[in-house]
Phi, psi and omega in degrees: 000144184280140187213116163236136175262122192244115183063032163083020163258170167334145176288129212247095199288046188339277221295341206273335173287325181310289193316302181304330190275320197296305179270348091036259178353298204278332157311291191313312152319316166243019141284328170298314173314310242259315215278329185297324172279318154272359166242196253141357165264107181279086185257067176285118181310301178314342178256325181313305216265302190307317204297334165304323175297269203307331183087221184271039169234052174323343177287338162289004195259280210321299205270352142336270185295305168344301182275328168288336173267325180315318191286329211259310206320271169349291213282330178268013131297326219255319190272002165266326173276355176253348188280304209220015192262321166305326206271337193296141143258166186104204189285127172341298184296333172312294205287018178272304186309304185290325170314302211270340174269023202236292143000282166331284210290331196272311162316344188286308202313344176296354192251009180266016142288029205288327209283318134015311178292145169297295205283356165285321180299300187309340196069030174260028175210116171309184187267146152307299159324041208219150169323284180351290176317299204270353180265323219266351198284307189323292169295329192270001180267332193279304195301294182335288200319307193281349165309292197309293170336292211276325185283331178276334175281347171264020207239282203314152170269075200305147201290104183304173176330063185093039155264172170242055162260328173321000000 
């Protein structure tokens, strides 16, 4: 397995992060789903994402952003494995959590730009700027994050014994 060290940081697993964000991802998905049916506010991310992509062939938007959130998943996996899976202390789902809400958290003020989105102007979408939005943004960044953690320290490959990545 490719294994590299860059500017003296930890050693960085790609596949084992991907495979973990990937499925990360699809966790995330269904807490969103699970939180959209009980809260009732629709901030569905896949049409958030997707909808920009399709134009006016909205029926392409759900698997659109599906596939644009797997990808954005993979890649914030890739920046936890070089970042935060080492730099964090406590349990791997902890430092997952705190990496992808802390992501959330850096990342929100940007939706205050919601009104801009097509599907918000169409009205398939509530606003993201809103409480509402950002508590539900909360649990579902926690599922990503502790997935993501846990999954990737039981994955990745560590640098053997007297190799010369230690």
């Amino acid at each position: 397995m490719k294994r590299f060290k860059m500017f003296g940081s930890p050693i960085l697993d790609r596949r084992a992060a991907v495979a973990a964000g990937l499925i990360a991802s699809a966790g995330y998905v269904v807490a969103m789903e699970a939180d959209l049916a009980l809260v009732g506010h629709n901030t569905d991310d896949l049409l958030f994402l997707g909808r920009p992509l399709v134009g006016h062939h909205h029926h392409w938007a759900k698997p659109a952003g599906f596939v644009m959130h797997m990808a954005n998943g993979a890649v914030l996996a890739l920046a936890y494995a070089k970042f935060a899976h080492d730099r964090f202390s406590g349990p791997h789902w902890w430092r997952g959590a705190l990496f992808a809400n802390i992501e959330n958290c850096a990342l929100y003020p940007l939706t205050a730009f919601d009104t801009y989105h097509p599907a918000r102007r169409d009205g398939q979408l509530d606003r993201y700027w809103h409480p509402t939005a950002f508590l539900q943004s909360i649990p579902r960044h926690v599922v990503y994050g502790a997935l993501l953690g846990t999954l990737y320290a039981r994955w990745r490959d560590p640098a053997p014994a007297g190799s010369d990545d230690d």
